[in-house]
C-alpha distance (Angstrom), angle and dihedral (degrees) to the residues before:
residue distance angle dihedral
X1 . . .
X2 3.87 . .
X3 3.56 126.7 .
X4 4.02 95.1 -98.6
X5 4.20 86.8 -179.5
X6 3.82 91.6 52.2
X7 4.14 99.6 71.1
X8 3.52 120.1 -5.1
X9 3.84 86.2 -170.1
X10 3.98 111.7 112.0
X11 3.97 106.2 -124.1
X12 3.85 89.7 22.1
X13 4.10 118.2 128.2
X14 4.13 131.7 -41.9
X15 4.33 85.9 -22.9
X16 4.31 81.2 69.2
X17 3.94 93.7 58.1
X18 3.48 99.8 44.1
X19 3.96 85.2 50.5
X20 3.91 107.8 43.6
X21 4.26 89.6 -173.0
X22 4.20 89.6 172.2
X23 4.01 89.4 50.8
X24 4.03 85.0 49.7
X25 3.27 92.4 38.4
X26 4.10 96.4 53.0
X27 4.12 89.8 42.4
X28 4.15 94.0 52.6
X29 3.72 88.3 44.4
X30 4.45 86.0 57.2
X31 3.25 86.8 46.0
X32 3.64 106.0 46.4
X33 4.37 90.9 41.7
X34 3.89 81.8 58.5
X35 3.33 88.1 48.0
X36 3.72 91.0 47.5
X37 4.12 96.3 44.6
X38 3.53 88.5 47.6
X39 4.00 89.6 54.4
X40 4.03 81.9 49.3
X41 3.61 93.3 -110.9
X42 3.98 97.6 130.3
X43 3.75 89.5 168.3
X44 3.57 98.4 58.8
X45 3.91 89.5 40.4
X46 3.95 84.3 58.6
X47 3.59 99.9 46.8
X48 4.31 85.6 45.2
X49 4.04 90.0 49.7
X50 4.01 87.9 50.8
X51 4.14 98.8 54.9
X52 3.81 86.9 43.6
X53 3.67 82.0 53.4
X54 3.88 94.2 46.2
X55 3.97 89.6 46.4
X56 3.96 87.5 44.9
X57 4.03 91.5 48.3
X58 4.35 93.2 48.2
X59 3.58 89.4 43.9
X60 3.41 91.8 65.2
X61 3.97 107.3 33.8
X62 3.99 79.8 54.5
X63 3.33 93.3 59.8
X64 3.71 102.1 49.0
């Protein structure tokens, strides 16, 4: 388990690789623009695909 007392800072330290949030973030925002194209709301599906895009595109300029 992370050291929770050691940064309290989101993204700070060991507690960020144990809790990839940009790699959650970019798979719930798939998921939810499916959810949103199957609703027929193509907009929203668009605007969902682009921040999984933006979490996909930080994730890896971080890590270089």
């Amino acid at each position: 388990m992370p050291d929770r007392e050691a940064s309290q800072e989101p993204g700070a330290g060991a507690y960020a690789a144990d809790y990839p949030v940009r790699e959650y973030v970019a798979a719930m925002a798939v998921e939810l623009a499916s959810m949103a194209r199957w609703d027929g709301d193509e907009t929203l599906a668009s605007a969902l695909e682009v921040a999984a895009d933006m979490a996909r595109k930080e994730t890896s300029a971080s890590s270089t």
